[in-house]
N, C-alpha and C positions, 0 to 999 in steps of 0.2 A: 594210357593210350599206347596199340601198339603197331608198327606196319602203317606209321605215316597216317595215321584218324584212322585206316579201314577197321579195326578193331579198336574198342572201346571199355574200360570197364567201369563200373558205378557200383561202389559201396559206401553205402548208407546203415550200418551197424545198427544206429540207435531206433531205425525204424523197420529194420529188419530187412531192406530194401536193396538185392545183391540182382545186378542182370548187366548183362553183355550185349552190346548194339555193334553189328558186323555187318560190311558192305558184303550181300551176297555173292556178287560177281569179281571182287577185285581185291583179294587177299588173300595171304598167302598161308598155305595150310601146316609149312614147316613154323612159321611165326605164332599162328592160333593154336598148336600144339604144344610150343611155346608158353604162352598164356593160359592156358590149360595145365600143364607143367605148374606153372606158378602160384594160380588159385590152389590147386591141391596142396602146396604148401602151408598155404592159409587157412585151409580148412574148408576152402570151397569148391564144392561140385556143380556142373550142370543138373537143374532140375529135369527129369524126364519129359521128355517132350510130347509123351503122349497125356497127359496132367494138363495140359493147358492147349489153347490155339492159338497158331503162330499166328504174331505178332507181328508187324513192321513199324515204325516211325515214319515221320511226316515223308523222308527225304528214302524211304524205301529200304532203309538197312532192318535187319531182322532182329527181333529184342529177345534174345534166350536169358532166361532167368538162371539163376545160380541158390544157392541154399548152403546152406554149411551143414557137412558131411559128420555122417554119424558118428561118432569118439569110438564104439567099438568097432565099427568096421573100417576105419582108418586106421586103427592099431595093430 
């Protein structure tokens, strides 16, 4: 969790299940850059977003998926 709940992250490894739930309107983009920074360490990317339709949850935050990043094009 980062930026106070506005940002969120959910890894689920064993079922493959990596996504990110973001208050659209009320977080801060040096923080999610942040977060972003961090997954890539991990091995995780943002899935393209044109690959799916956006998404919100119950309470309106937006559900971006994540994927873990190809070995050779992180190397």
């Amino acid at each position: 969790m980062a930026d106070e709940g506005r940002i969120r992250v959910f890894i689920d490894a064993e079922a493959e299940d990596y996504r990110m739930v973001t208050d659209p309107y009320d977080h801060s983009p040096e923080i999610m850059k942040d977060v972003l920074d961090f997954l890539e360490q991990l091995g995780l990317e943002m899935v393209d977003q044109f690959e799916y339709d956006e998404e919100f949850d119950e309470d309106g935050n937006v559900i971006t998926y994540l994927c873990e990043r190809d070995p050779k094009v992180a190397a």
